[in-house]
C-alpha atoms as an extended CHARMM CRD file, in Angstrom:
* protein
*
       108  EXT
         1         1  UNK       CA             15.0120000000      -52.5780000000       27.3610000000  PROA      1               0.0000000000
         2         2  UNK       CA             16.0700000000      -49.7940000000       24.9960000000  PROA      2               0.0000000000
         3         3  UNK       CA             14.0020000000      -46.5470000000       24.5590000000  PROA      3               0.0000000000
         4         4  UNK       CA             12.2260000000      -46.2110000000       21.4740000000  PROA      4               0.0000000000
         5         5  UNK       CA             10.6210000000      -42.8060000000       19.7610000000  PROA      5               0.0000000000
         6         6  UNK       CA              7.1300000000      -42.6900000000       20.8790000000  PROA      6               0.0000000000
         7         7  UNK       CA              6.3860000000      -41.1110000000       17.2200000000  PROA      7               0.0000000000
         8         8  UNK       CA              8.4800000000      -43.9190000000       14.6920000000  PROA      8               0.0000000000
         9         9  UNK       CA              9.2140000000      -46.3800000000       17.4160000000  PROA      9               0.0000000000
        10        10  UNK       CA             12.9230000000      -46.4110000000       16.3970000000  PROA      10              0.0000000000
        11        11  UNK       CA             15.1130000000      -47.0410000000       19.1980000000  PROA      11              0.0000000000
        12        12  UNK       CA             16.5130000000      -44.1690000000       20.5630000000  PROA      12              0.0000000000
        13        13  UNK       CA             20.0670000000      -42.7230000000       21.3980000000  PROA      13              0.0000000000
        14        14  UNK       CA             21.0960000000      -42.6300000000       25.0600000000  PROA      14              0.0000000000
        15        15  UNK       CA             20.0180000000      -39.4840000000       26.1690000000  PROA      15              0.0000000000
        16        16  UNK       CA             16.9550000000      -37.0880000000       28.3500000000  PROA      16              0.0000000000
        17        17  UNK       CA             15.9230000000      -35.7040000000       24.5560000000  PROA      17              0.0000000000
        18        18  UNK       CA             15.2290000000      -37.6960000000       21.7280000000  PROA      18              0.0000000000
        19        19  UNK       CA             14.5400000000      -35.9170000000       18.6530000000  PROA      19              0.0000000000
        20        20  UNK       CA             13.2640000000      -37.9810000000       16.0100000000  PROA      20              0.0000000000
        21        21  UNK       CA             14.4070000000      -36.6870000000       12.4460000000  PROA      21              0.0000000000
        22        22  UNK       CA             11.9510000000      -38.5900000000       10.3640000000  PROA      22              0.0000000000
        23        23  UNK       CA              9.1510000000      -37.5650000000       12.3030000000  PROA      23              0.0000000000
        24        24  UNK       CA             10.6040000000      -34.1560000000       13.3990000000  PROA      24              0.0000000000
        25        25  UNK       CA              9.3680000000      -34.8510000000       17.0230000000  PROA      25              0.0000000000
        26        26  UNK       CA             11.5680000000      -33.6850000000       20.2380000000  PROA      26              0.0000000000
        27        27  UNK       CA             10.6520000000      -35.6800000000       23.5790000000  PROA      27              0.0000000000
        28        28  UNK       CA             11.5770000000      -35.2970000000       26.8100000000  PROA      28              0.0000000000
        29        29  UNK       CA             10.6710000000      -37.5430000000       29.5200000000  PROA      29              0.0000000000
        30        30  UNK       CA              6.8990000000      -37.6700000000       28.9810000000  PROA      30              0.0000000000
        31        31  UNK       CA              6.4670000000      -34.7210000000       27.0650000000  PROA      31              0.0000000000
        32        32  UNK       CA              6.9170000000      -34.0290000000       23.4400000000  PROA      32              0.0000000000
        33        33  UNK       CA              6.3620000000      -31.2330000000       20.8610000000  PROA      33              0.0000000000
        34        34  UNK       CA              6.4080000000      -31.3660000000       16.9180000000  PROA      34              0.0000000000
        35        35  UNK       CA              9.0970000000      -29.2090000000       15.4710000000  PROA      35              0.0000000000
        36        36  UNK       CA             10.2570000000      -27.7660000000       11.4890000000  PROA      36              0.0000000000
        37        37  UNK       CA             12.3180000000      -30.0030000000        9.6860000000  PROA      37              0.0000000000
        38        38  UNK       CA             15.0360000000      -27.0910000000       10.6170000000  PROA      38              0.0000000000
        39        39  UNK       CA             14.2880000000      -27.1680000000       14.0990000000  PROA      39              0.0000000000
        40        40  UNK       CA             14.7550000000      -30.6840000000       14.5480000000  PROA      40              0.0000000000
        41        41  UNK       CA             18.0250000000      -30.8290000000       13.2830000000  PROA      41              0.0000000000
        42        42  UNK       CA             19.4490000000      -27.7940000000       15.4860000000  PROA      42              0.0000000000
        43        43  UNK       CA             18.2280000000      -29.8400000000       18.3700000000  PROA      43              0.0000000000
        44        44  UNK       CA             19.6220000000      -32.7850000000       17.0730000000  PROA      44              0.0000000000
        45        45  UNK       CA             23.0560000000      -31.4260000000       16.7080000000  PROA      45              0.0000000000
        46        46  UNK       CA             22.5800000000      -29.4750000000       19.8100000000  PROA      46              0.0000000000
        47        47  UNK       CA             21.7930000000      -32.8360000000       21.7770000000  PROA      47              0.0000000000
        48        48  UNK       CA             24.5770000000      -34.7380000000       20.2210000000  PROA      48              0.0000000000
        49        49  UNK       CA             27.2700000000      -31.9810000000       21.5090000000  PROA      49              0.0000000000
        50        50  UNK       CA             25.4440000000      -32.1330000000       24.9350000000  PROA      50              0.0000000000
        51        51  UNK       CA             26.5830000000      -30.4860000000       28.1710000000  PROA      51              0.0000000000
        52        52  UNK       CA             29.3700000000      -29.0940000000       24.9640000000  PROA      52              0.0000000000
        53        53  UNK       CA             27.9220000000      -25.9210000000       23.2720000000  PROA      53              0.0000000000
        54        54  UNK       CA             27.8720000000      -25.5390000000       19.6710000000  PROA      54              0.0000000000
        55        55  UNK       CA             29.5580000000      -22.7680000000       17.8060000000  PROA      55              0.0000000000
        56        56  UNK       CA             27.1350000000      -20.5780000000       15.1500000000  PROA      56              0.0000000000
        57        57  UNK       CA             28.8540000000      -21.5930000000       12.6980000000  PROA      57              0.0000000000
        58        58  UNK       CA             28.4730000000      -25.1220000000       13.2710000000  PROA      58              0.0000000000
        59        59  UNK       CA             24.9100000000      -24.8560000000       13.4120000000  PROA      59              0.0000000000
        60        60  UNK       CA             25.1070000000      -22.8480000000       10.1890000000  PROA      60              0.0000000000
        61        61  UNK       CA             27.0360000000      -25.6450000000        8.5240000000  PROA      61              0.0000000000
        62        62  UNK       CA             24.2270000000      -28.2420000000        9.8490000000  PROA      62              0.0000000000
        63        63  UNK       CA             21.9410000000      -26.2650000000        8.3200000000  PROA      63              0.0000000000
        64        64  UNK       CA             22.8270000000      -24.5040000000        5.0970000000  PROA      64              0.0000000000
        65        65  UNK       CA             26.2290000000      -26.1920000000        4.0970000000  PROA      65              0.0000000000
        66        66  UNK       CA             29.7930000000      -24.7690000000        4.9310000000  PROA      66              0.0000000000
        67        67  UNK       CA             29.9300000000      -21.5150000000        3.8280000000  PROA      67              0.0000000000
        68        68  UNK       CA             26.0280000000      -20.1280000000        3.2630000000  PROA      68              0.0000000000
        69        69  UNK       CA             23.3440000000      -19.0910000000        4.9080000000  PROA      69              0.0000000000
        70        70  UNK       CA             22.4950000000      -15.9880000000        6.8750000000  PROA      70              0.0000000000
        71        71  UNK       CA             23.5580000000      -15.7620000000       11.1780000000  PROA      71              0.0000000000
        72        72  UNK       CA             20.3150000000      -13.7900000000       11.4820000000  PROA      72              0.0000000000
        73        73  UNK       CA             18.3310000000      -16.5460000000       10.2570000000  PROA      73              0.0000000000
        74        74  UNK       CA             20.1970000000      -18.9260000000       12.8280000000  PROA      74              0.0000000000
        75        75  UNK       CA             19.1480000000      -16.6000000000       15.4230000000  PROA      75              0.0000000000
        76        76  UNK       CA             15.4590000000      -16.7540000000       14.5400000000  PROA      76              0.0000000000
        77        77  UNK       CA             15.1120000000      -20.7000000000       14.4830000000  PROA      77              0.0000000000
        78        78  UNK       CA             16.8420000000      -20.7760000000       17.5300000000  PROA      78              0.0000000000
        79        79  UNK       CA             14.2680000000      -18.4230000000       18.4230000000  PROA      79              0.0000000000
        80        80  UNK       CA             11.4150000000      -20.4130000000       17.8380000000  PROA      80              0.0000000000
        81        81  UNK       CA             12.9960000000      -23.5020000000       18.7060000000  PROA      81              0.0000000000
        82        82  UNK       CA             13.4120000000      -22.1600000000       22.4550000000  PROA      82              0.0000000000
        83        83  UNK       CA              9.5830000000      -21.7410000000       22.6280000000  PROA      83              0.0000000000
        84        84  UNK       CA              8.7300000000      -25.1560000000       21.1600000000  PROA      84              0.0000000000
        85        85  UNK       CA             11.3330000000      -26.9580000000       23.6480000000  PROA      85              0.0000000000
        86        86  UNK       CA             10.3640000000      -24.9430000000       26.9090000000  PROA      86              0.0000000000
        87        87  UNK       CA              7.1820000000      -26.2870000000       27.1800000000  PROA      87              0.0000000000
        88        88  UNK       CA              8.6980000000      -30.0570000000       27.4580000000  PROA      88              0.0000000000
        89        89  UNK       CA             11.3400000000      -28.8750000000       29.8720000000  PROA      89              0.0000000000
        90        90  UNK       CA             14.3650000000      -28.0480000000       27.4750000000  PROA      90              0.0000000000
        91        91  UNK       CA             15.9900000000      -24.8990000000       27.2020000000  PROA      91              0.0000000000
        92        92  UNK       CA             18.5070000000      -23.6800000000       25.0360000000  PROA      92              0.0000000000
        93        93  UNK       CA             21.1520000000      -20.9630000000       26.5660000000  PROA      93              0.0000000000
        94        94  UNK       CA             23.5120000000      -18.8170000000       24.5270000000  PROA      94              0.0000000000
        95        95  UNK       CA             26.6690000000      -19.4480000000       25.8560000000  PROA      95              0.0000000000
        96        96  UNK       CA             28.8190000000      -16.0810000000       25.3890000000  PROA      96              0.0000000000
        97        97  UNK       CA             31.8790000000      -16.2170000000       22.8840000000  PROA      97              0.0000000000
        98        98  UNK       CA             30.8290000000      -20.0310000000       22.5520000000  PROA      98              0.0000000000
        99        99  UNK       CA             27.4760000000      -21.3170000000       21.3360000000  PROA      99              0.0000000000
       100       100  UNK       CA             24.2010000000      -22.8510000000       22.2260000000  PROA      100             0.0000000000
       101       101  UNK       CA             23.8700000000      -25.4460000000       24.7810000000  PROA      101             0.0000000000
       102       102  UNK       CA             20.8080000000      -27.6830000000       25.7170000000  PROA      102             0.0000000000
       103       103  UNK       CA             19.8890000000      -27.0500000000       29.3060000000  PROA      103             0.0000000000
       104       104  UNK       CA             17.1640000000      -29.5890000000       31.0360000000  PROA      104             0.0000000000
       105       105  UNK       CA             15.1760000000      -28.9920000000       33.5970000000  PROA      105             0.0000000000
       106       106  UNK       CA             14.6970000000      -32.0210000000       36.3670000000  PROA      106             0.0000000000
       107       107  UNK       CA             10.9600000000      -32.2790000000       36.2710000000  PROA      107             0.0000000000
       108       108  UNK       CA             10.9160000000      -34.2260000000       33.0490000000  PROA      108             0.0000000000
């Protein structure tokens, strides 16, 4: 039987997270918080590169379109995103010279 979100009961991709976009909930195992409408999609692109990191300027694409936005603001969602994931057992670890990468812890 496929996995479904437990907020829009879409079925879900293959994967420990699910972040539902329409609903702008992340869930891991049994746990799940409510993120931004930003958030959700830097843990949505984050999870679809998974155990890959993702460049900043990736992530800046994602988010503002090729070519805008601000890396200071990229570093502040990531920010908050870290303490709305941590709770459910995610992490998110700068990578040096690379990008952000989705870490999971095994309790989930």
């Amino acid at each position: 039987m496929m996995a479904c979100c437990p907020t829009c009961h879409q079925p879900a991709p293959d994967s420990r997270l699910m972040v539902c976009l329409q609903t702008n909930v992340a869930t891991y195992g049994e746990r799940s918080t409510k993120l931004t409408r930003t958030g959700a999609e830097i843990a949505e692109v984050l999870r679809m590169a998974h155990p890959a990191s993702v460049p900043l300027g990736t992530l800046l694409d994602r988010v503002y379109g090729a070519g805008n936005g601000n890396p200071a603001t990229i570093f502040a969602l990531i920010s908050q995103l870290k303490r709305k994931l941590v709770p459910i057992g995610v992490s998110i670890s700068n990578i040096k010279r690379t990008g952000y990468r989705l870490e999971f812890s095994e309790a989930a």
